[in-house]
TINULUM-786950 format. One record per residue (C-alpha): x, y, z; residue in one letter. Coordinates in steps of 0.5 Angstrom, whole numbers, plus 500, padded with zeros to 3 digits. Each point is the difference from the previous one (the first is absolute). Example, Ala and Ser with C-alpha at 12.3 -4.5 7.8 and 13.67 -1.06 7.14 Angstrom:
525491516A
502507498S
//
This chain:
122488725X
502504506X
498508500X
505504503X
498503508X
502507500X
498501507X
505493502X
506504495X
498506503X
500499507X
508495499X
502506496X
498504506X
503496504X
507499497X
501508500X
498501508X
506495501X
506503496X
497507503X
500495508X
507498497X
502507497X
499503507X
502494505X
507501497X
501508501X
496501506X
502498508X
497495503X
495504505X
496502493X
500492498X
493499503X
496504494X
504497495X
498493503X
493502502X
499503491X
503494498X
496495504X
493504498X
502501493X
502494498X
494497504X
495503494X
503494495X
500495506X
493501500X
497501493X
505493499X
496496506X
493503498X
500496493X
500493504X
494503505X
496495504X
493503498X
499507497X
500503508X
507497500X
502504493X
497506501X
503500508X
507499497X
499506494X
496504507X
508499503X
504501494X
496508500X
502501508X
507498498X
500506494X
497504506X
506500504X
504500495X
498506498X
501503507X
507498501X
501502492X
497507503X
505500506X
506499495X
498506497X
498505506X
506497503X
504502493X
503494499X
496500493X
500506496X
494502496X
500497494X
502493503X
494501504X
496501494X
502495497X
499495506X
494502502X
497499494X
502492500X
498499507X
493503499X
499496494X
//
């Protein structure tokens, strides 16, 4: 029998919210500002990617590079989390609650 994965269920979930926040924004904002969405969009949805290729690891180096990667995506994901928000594209209680997630 297969046991769950929080950290792949997490990091999918994470994933999903980062793009409808990247879609939500690209719709109602100009184009100048699109490059902030592509860049949280890229790095947010790159945390899953990576836990995803760890699990097929070539050697345990390989698996633990991987999930290395994976916490360098959460890093700059928080960064660009904490640019919407000092940059109030994002109130408090949505930073809150994102950041939490992205910490995770």
């Amino acid at each position: 029998m297969k046991t769950d994965n929080a950290l792949k269920n997490k990091s999918l979930a994470f994933g999903i919210r980062i793009t409808r926040l990247s879609k939500y924004f690209i719709k109602q904002t100009s184009c100048a500002e699109h490059p902030i969405f592509t860049q949280i969009l890229k790095s947010g949805t790159s945390i899953g990617a990576n836990i995803r290729e760890s699990e097929f690891g070539e050697s345990s180096d390989d698996f633990k590079h991987k999930l290395k990667i994976a916490l360098k995506e959460a890093n700059e994901t928080e960064y660009w989390i904490e640019i919407l928000h000092k940059s109030e594209y994002i109130n408090d209680e949505q930073y809150d609650s994102i950041i939490v997630d992205c910490k995770e």
